[in-house]
C-alpha positions in Angstrom: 158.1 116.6 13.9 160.4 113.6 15.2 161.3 113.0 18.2 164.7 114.1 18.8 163.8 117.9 19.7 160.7 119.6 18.1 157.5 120.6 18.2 155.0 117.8 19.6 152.5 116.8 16.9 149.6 118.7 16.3 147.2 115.6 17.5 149.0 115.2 21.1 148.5 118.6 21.8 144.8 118.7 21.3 144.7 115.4 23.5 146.9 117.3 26.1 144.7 120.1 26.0 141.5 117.8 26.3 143.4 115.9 29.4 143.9 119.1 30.9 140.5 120.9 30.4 138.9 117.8 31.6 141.1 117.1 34.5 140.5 120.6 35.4 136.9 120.5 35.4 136.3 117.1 37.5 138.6 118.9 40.0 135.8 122.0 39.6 132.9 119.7 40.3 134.9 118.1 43.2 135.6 120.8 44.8 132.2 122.5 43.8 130.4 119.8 46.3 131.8 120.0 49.7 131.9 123.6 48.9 128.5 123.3 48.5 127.4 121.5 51.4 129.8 123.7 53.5 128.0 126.6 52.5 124.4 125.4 53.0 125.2 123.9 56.6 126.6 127.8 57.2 123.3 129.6 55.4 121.0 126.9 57.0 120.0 129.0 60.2 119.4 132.2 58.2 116.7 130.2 56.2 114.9 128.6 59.0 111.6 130.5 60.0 111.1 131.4 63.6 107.8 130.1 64.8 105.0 132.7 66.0 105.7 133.8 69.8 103.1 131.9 71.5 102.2 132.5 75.5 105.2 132.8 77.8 104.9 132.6 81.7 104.7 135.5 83.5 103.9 134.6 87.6 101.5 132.6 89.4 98.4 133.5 90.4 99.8 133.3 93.9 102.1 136.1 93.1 99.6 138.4 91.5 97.2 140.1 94.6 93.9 139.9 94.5 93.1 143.8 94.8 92.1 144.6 91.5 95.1 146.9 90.8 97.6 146.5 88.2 101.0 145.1 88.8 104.1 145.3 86.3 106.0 141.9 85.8 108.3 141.2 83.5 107.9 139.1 80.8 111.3 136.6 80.0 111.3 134.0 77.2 114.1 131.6 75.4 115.2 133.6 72.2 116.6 131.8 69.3 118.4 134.0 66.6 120.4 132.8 63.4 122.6 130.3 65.2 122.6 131.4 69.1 119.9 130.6 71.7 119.3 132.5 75.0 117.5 131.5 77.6 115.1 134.3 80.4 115.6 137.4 78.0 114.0 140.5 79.1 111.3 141.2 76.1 109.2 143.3 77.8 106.8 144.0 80.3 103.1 143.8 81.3 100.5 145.2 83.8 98.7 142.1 85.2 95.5 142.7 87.2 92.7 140.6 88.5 88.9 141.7 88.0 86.4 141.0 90.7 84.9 138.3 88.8 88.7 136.5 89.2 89.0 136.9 85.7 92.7 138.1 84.7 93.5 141.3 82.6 97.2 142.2 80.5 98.1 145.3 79.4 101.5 146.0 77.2 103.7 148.4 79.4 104.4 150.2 76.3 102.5 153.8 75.5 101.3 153.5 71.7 101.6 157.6 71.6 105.6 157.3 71.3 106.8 153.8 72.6 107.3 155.2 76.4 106.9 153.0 79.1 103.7 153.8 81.0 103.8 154.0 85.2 100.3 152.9 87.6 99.9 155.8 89.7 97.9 154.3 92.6 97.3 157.2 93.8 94.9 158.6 90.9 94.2 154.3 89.7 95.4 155.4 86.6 98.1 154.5 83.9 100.0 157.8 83.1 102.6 157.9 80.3 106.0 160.0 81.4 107.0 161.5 77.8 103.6 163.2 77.0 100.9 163.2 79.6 98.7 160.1 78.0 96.7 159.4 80.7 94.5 155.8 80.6 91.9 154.4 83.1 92.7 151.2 85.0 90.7 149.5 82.3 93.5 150.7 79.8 90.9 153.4 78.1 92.2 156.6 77.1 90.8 158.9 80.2 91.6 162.3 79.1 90.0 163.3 75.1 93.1 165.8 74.8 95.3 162.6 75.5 97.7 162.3 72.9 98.0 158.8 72.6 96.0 157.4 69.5 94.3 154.4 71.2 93.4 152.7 74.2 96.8 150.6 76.0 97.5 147.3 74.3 95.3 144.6 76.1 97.1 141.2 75.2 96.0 137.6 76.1 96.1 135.9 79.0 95.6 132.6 80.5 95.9 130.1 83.7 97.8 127.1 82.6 97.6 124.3 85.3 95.7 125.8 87.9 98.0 128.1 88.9 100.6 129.7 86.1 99.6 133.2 84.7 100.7 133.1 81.2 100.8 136.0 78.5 100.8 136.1 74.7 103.2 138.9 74.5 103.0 140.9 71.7 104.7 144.7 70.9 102.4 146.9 68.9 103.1 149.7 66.4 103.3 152.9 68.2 101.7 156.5 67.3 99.7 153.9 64.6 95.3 154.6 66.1 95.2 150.2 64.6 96.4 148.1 66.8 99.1 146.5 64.3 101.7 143.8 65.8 105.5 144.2 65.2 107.3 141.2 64.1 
């Protein structure tokens, strides 16, 4: 039609159309990227993979006695989850003893009956578990046959790092489980 008041040719529409649809899409793709790169700096921690605990310190050897019994010290370490990081966390516990040889020996606090925490009685120089009688020699061994605990207390690794700092591969284990299988 003319140009005093009608319909726009047939062929300007389509080019308007074309204009339009691609206009529209390089606005798409634009906006696509920094949406993109917004959205991978936000996933980025989720993806990372946390590296295997290794040994944390536990005490000196000047703060573990030298009479063969077992003593309870906490274990702290830095934590690191999906974008926060905490520093001394409680993750647990450990019975740290030294043999007569000077060797040192670690036990997981932790019953693998039910998961209870398990008390030294000096008393009887025995471990005994509060929630269901397990009863284990100062070795860790079960000592009573009608114990119900599955296996023997956790024994985890443990080393003297410059001369004088007790360190511990901390490690939880699968409770009520008679293998000793690691939690994540």
């Amino acid at each position: 039609m003319n140009k005093s008041g009608g319909q726009p040719p047939v062929a300007e529409g389509r080019r308007g159309f074309i204009r339009k649809f691609l206009a529209g899409l390089i606005g798409a793709v634009l906006a696509l990227i920094p949406a993109g790169a917004g959205l991978t700096v936000l996933l980025d921690p989720l993806r990372r993979k946390t590296s295997a605990s290794g040994a944390v310190p536990v005490t000196t050897l000047d703060g573990l006695p030298a009479d063969g019994l077992p003593h309870k010290f906490a274990v702290l370490a830095t934590r690191t989850d999906a974008w926060n990081k905490f520093t001394q966390v409680p993750i647990g516990a450990v019975y740290l003893r030294r043999l007569a040889d000077g060797k040192l020996q670690a036990f997981n606090v932790v019953c693998p009956h039910a998961g209870c925490f398990v008390d030294f009685v000096a008393e009887t120089g025995s471990f005994l578990c509060p929630c269901h009688n397990s009863t284990f020699t100062v070795e860790g061994k079960i000592a009573d046959r009608s114990s119900p605990s599955p296996r023997a207390l956790d024994s985890l690794e443990v080393e003297v790092r410059n001369d004088n700092e007790v360190w511990v591969k901390f490690r939880n284990f699968q409770a009520g489980s008679a293998a000793k299988i690691p939690v994540a």
